[in-house]
N, C-alpha and C positions, 0 to 999 in steps of 0.2 A: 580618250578619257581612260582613266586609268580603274583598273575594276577591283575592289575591294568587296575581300569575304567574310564575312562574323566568324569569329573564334568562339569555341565552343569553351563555357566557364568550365573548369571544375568545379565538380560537385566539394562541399566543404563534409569532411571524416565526421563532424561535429552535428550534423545536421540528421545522420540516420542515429545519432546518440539520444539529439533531443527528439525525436519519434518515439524511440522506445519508452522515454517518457509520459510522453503525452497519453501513450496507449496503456502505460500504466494508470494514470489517473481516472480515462475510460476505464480501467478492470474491477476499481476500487469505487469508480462514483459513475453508475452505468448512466446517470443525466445527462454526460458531457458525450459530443462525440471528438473525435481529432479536431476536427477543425474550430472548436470550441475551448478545446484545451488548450491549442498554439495560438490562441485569440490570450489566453490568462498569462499574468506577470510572472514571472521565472517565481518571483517571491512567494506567489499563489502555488504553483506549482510544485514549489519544495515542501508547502506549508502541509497540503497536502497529501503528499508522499509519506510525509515524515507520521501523520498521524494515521494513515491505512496501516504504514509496520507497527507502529505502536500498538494499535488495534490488535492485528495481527498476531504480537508478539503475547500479547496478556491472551488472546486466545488458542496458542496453542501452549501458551504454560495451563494455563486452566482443563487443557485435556490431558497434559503430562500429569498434571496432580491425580487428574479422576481417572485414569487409568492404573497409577501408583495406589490411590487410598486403598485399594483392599487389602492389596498387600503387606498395609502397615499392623506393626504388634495388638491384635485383639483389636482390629478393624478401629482403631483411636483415628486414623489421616482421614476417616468416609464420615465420621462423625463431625472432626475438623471442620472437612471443606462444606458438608451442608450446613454447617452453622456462619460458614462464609459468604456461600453463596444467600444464605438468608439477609445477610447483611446489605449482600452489596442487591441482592433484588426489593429490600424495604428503603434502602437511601435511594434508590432512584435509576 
């Protein structure tokens, strides 16, 4: 009888990509762990990537500005942005 050995798959390049993902969305929504994230639909996944940078992004322009506002002509950018930030903490 003739003896056959299992061939070992290769690993797919695309598989340690979508990892890094998933541990992205663990870093951003510490509820999920890995194997809750690769349970979610690619669709879920991007959905929420996309709005942790978004997040992310209006959060560190809001520390670029309040680090800027002193520096602006007779303190007018610190006056600015607390009448900004008043805004955006009475809408909600």
């Amino acid at each position: 009888m003739a003896e056959i050995q299992v061939a070992k798959v290769p690993r797919a390049k695309s598989q340690g990509y979508k990892r890094s993902l998933y541990a992205r969305v663990c870093y951003f929504y510490p509820q999920y762990n890995l194997k809750q994230a690769s349970e979610l639909s690619q669709r879920d996944v991007v959905l929420l990537l996309k709005t942790a940078d978004q997040i992310e992004a209006l959060r560190m322009l809001n520390l670029t500005q309040i680090s800027a506002a002193p520096h602006t002509k007779k303190g007018a950018g610190v006056k600015k942005l607390t009448e900004h930030f008043k805004k955006v903490a009475k809408n909600g």
